[in-house]
C-alpha positions in Angstrom: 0.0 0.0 0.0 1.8 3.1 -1.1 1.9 5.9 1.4 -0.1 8.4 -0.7 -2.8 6.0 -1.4 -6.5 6.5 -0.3 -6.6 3.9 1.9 -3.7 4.9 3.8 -4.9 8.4 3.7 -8.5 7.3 5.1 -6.6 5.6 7.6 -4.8 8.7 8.8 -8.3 10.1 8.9 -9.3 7.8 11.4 -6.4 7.6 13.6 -6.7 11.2 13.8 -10.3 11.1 15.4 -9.3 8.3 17.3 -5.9 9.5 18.7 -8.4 13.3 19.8 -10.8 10.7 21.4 -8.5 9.3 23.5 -6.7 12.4 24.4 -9.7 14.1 25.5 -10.6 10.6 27.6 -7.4 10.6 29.0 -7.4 13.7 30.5 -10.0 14.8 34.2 -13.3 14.6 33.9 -14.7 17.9 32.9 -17.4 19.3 34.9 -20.0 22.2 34.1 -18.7 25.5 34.9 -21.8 26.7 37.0 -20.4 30.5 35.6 -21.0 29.4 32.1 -25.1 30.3 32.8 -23.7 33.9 33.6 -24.1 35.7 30.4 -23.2 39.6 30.3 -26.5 41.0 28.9 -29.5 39.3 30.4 -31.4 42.8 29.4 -35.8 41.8 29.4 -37.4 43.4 26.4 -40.7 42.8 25.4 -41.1 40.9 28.2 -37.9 38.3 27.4 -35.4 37.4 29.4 -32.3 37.7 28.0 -33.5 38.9 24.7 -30.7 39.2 22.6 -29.3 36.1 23.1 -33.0 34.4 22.6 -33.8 36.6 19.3 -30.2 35.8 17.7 -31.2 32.3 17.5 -33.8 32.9 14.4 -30.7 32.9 12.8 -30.1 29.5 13.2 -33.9 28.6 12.4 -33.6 30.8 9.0 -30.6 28.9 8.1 -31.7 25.4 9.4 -35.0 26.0 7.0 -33.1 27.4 4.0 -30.8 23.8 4.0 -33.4 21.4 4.7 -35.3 23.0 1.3 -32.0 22.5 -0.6 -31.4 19.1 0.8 -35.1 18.0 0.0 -35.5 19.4 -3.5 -32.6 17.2 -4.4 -29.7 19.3 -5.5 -28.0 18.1 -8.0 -24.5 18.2 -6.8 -25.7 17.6 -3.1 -23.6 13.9 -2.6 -24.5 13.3 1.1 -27.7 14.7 1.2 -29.0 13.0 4.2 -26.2 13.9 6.1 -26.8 17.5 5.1 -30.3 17.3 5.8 -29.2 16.2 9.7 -27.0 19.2 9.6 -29.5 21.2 8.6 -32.3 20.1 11.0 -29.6 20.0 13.9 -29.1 24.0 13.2 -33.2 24.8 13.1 -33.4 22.7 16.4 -31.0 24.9 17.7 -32.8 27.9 17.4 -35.7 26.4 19.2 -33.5 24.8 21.5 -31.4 28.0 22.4 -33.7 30.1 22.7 -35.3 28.1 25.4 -32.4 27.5 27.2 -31.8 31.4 27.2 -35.2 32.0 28.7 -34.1 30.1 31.8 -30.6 29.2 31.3 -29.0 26.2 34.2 -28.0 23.2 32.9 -31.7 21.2 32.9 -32.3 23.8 29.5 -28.9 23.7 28.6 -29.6 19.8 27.4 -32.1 21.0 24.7 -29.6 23.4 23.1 -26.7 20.6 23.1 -28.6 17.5 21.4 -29.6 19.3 18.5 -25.9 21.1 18.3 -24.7 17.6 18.4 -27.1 16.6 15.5 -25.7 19.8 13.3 -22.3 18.4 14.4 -22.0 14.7 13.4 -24.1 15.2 10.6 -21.6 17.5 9.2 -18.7 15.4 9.9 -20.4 12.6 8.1 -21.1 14.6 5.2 -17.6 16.0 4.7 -15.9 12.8 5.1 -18.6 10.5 3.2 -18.4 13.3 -0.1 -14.6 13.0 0.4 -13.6 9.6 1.0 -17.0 7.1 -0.3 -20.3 8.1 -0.2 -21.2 4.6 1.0 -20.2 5.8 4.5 -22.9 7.8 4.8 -25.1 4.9 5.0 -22.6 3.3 7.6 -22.0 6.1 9.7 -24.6 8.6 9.8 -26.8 6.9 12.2 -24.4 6.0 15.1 -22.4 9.2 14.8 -26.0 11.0 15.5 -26.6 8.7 18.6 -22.9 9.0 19.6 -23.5 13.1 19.7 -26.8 12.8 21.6 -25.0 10.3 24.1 -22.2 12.7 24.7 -25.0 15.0 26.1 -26.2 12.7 28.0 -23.3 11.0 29.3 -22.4 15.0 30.1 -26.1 15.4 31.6 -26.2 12.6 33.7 -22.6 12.4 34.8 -21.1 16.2 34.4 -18.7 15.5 32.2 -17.8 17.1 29.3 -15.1 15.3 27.7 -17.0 13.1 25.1 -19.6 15.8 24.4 -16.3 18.3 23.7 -14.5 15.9 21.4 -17.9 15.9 19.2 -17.7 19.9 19.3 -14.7 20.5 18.5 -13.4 16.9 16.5 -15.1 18.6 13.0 -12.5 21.7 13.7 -9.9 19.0 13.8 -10.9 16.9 10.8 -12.5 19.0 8.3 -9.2 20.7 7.8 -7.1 17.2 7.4 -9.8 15.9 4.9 -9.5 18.8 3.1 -5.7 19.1 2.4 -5.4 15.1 2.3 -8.5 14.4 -0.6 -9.9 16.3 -3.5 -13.6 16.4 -4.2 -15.5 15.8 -6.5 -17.7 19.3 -6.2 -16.5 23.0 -6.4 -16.7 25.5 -4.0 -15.0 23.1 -0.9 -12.9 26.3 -0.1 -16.1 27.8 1.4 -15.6 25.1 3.9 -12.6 26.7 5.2 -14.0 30.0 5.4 -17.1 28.6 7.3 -14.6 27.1 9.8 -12.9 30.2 9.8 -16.2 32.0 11.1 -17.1 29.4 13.6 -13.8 29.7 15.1 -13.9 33.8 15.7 -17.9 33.2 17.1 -16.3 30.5 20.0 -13.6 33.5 20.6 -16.9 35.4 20.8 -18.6 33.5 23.1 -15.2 32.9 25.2 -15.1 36.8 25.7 -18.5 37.5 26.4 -18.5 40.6 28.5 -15.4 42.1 26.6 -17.4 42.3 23.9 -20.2 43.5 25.7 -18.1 46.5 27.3 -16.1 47.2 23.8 -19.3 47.5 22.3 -21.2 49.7 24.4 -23.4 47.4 25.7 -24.8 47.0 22.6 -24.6 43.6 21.8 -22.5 41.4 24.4 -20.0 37.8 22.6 -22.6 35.6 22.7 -25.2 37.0 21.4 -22.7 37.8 18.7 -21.3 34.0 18.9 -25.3 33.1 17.6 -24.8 35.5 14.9 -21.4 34.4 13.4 -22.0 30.8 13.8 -25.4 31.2 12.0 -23.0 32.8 9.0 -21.0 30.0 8.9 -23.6 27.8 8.2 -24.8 30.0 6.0 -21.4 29.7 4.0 -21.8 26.0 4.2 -25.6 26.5 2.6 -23.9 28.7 0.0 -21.3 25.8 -1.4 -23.9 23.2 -1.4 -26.3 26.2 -3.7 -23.7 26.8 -5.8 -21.0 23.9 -6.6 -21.6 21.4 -9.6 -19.6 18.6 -10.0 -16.4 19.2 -10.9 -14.9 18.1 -14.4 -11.7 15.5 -13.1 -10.8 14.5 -16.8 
């Protein structure tokens, strides 16, 4: 097997998502910060609490709705539709499921933003590798990834530990990249993937500096609420590629 073959290449794939599994497994059990529910503008209007953060969630739903049209009017170019589609349904749960949490936020309502995160999560993942390595995997791995992301809540829920849930977060960050650089694809627009990834990763700095954006801003709009925003764009981006690639012409 040469080293530049597919095989050896999926391979790497997979030792790479293994080898961040059992890092994150290896290290303390990661509990809940109960600070986390602290949020820098918890300003009522209209009668809602917190109402930025609750209203900047229709992003999501606007998104969520826009991909699960595409996916179900059968795309052309859309290779792992049903993957998409789980992406896409994961991301208009969230709004839903983030805006309730908002409303009340401890970690009972915190549950129904993180399953459908973990939906938009794995069903991404399974999309980029299936459309990059063989579609057949979709039909292998789309349903246990989904129930792997829902038990990492769980297993968090019921046990306060975070590490399987953050391995699911954060592992796409990890792989996309490496799948990209390591195979082509057969669809245009992939770079669009990187920017997306790009996004995400300034609305997590965002949401990590919460009330310095808040202050830097005038109060005006605080890093989470500014998190929902950002990470709704790069979904958007991701909704973009699958609108406008074709298949690509590898002769």
């Amino acid at each position: 097997m040469k080293v530049n073959s597919p095989t050896r290449r999926a391979y790497l794939i997979l030792l790479l998502m293994i080898a961040a599994l059992i890092a994150v497994m290896a290290l303390p059990p990661i509990t809940q910060d109960p600070t986390y529910h602290d949020f820098a503008d918890n300003r009522a209007f209209f009668g809602i609490h917190s109402f930025l953060n609750v209203i900047t969630n229709l992003a999501f739903l606007a998104v969520g709705i826009a991909g699960v049209w595409l996916c179900a009017n059968g795309h052309g170019a859309m290779g792992a539709r049903w993957s998409w589609m789980a992406c896409f349904i994961g991301v208009a749960l969230v709004s839903a499921g983030s805006g309730y949490y908002h409303l009340a936020p401890d970690n009972g309502t915190l549950v129904w933003d993180r399953v459908p995160m973990s939906i938009g999560f794995m069903g991404l993942s399974v999309a980029v590798l299936a459309e990059h390595l063989n579609l057949r995997l979709e039909k292998i791995l789309l349903v246990p990834a989904i129930l792997l992301g829902i038990a990492s809540v769980v297993v968090w829920h019921v046990a306060d530990d975070l590490r399987l849930y953050a391995w699911v977060q954060f592992m796409p960050l990890l792989v996309m990249p490496a799948v990209l650089f390591l195979f082509d694809s057969p669809y245009t627009h992939r770079r669009l993937l990187l920017v997306a990834l790009a996004i995400y990763a300034v609305s997590k700095l965002a949401e990590h500096y919460d009330r310095a954006v808040f202050a830097v801003t005038g109060e005006i709009i605080s890093g989470h609420s500014l998190k929902h925003l950002l990470a709704a764009l790069a979904l958007f981006v991701v909704y973009e590629m699958l609108r406008r690639r074709t298949v690509r012409d590898l002769n």
